[in-house]
C-alpha positions as CSV (number, residue, x, y, z in Angstrom):
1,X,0.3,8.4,-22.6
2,X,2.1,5.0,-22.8
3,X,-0.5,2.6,-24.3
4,X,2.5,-0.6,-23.9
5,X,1.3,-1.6,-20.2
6,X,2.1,-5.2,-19.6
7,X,-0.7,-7.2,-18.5
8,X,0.9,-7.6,-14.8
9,X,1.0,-3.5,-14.6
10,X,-2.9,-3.4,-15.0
11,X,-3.3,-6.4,-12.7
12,X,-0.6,-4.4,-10.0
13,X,-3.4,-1.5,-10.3
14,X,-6.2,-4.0,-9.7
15,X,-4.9,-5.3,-6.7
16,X,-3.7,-1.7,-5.2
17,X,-7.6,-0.6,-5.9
18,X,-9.1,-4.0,-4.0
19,X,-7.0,-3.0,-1.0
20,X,-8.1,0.3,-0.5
21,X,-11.7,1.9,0.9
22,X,-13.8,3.3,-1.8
23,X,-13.8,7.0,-0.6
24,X,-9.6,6.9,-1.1
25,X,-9.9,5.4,-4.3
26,X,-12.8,8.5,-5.5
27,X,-10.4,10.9,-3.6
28,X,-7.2,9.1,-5.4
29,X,-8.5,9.6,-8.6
30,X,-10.1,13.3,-8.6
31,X,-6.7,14.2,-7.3
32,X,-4.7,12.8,-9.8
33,X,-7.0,13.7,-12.5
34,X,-7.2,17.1,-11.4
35,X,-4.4,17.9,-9.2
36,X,-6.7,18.6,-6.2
37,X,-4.2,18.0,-3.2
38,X,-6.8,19.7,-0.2
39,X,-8.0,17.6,1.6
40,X,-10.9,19.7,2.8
41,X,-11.6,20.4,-1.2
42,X,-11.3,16.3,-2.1
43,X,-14.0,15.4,1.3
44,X,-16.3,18.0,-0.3
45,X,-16.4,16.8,-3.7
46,X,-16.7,13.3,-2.8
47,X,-19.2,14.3,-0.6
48,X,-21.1,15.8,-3.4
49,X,-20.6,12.9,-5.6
50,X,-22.3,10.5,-3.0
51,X,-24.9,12.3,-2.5
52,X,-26.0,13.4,-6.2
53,X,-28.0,10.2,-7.1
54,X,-27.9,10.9,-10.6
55,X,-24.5,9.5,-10.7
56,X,-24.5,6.0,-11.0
57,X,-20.9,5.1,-12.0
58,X,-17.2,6.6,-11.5
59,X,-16.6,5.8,-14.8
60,X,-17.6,8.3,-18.0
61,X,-21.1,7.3,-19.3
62,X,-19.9,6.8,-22.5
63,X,-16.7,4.7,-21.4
64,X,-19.2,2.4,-19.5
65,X,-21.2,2.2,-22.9
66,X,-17.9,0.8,-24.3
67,X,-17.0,-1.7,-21.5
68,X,-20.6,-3.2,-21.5
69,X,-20.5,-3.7,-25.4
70,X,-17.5,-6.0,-24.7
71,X,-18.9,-7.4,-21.7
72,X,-22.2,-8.3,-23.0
73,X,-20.8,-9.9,-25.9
């Protein structure tokens, strides 16, 4: 993976996410993740991931643990 992003590709990422609905975003990133192109497959799963309430976050658990070290600083 290319770790040399410029800051404006991140930010280009940022904005694409703020302009899309939640579900597309979930749906965006299981796909891409796991190569997933059903659609029927991808409604299920997100499905599935709304309604366990023992997931609280998209992110990993333990990549959240990282971000809120640096953003509790």
């Amino acid at each position: 993976m290319n770790r040399e992003t410029t800051q404006s590709d991140w930010q280009k990422i940022a904005c694409y996410l703020e302009s899309h609905d939640y579900v597309s975003i979930v749906k965006g990133l299981v796909s891409y993740f796991t190569e997933v192109g059903d659609e029927e497959i991808l409604d299920k799963i997100y499905d599935d991931f709304m309604n366990d309430d023992s997931i609280t976050t998209v992110l990993n658990n333990d990549l959240q643990t990282i971000i809120n070290h640096y953003l509790l600083k």
